[in-house]
C-alpha positions, 0 to 999 in steps of 0.5 A, a space after each residue: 500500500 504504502 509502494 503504490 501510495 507513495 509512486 502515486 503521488 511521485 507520479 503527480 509530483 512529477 507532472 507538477 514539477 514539469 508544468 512549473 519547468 516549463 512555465 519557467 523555460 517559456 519565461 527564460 528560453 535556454 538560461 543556463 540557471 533554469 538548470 537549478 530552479 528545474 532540478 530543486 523543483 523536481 528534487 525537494 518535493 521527491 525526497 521528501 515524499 521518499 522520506 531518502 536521508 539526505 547527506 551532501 558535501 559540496 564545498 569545493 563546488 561552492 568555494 569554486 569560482 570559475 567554471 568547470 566541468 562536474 563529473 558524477 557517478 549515475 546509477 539511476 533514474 533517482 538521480 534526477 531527484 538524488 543530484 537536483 537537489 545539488 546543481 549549482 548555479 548556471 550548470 548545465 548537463 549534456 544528454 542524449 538527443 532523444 531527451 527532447 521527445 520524453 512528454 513533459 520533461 524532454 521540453 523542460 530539460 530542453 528549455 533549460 539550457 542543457 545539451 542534447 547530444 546526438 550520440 548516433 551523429 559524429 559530426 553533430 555530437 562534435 559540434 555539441 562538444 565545441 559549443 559546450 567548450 566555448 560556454 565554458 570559457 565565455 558564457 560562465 557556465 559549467 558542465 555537468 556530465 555522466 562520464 560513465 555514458 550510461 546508469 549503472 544500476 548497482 554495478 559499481 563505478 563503471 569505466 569513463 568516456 572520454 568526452 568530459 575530460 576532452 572538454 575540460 583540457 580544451 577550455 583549460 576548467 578544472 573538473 569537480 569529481 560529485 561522489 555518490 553512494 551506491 543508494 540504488 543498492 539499498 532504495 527500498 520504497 515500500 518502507 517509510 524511510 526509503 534509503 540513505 544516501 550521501 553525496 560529496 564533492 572532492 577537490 577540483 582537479 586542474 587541467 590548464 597546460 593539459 593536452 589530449 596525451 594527459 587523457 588517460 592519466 587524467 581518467 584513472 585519476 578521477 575514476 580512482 578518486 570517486 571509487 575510493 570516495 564511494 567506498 568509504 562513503 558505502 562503509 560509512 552508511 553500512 556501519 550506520 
């Protein structure tokens, strides 16, 4: 009872928080903090109806005072509520073009100023990279990105594309690792409180003087950061 209660009103919950996206994107086409306002609408109301216990450290992307490119883990479509209660101001993500067709959302994530990428299009998701890299070094907007290119669903930390860190040495940003615990794991939404989970941000990682050959080094840098990040975090819940 209390599953088919509690996704009902997520289900309303959600068709609310897209129509108040929407007004927002129509009143402010594409700015890049409709990002934010968007992801809290979605996020707030969402764990606070999973009753999710919510930890977040995210100095070293408030103290940062530059743009950058944020990289995170994703494990699951509960990521919309999980990291959009942290997105900072004028961030934006990249997703894939097909966003833009899911009623509802797919206009409110396109109005706010994210990146549609048509992975099937080399050429096309070439130029959503060079765009995104000009928006980096002159229009003081930041990129979150997924380096792992897909949700993992309790896998683990899956290997890194190479696209988030491409960008990053091109406009000479730091990137920001976000960690977050393996909650997927452990989501039990027929339960009054349905998980835990924490989240933080590790120091930034400059890139000026960087060039494609530092990629790899770069990747097996954060990648061992955020997986070492994530353990301790999944230690730390685990022992209560």
């Amino acid at each position: 009872m209390l599953f088919l209660a509690r996704m009902l009103l997520l289900g309303i919950h959600f068709l609310v928080a897209g129509i108040l996206g929407l007004l927002v994107g129509l009143c402010r086409p594409f700015d890049p903090d409709n990002s934010r306002i968007c992801a809290r609408f979605y996020a707030v109301p969402a764990l606070w109806l999973m009753r999710l216990k919510f930890k977040a450290d995210m100095r070293s992307v408030l103290e940062q005072k530059q743009t950058c490119v944020i990289i995170a883990n994703h494990q699951s479509n509960y990521d919309l509520y999980v990291l959009g209660r942290v997105v900072p101001r004028r961030t934006v993500s990249m997703g894939k073009k097909s966003l833009k067709w899911v009623p509802l959302f797919g206009q409110v994530y396109w109005l706010a100023g994210n990146v549609l990428v048509d992975r099937g299009n080399a050429r096309a998701a070439r130029r959503a990279v060079t765009a995104t890299t000009h928006a980096l070094q002159h229009d003081d907007t930041s990129i979150w990105v997924f380096p792992e290119g897909t949700r993992s669903q309790g896998r683990g930390l899956l290997p890194f594309k190479k696209g988030a860190f491409q960008m990053a040495i091109a406009a000479g940003v730091p990137i920001i690792p976000v960690c977050v615990s393996s909650y997927v794991r452990h989501l039990r939404v027929n339960r009054w409180t349905s998980g835990q989970v924490e989240l933080r941000a590790l120091p930034a990682i400059p890139t000026e003087g960087m060039s494609n050959a530092d990629i790899p080094a770069l990747i097996e840098r954060c990648h061992g950061q955020m997986r070492q990040c994530i353990a301790e975090m999944d230690e730390r819940i685990a022992a209560g």
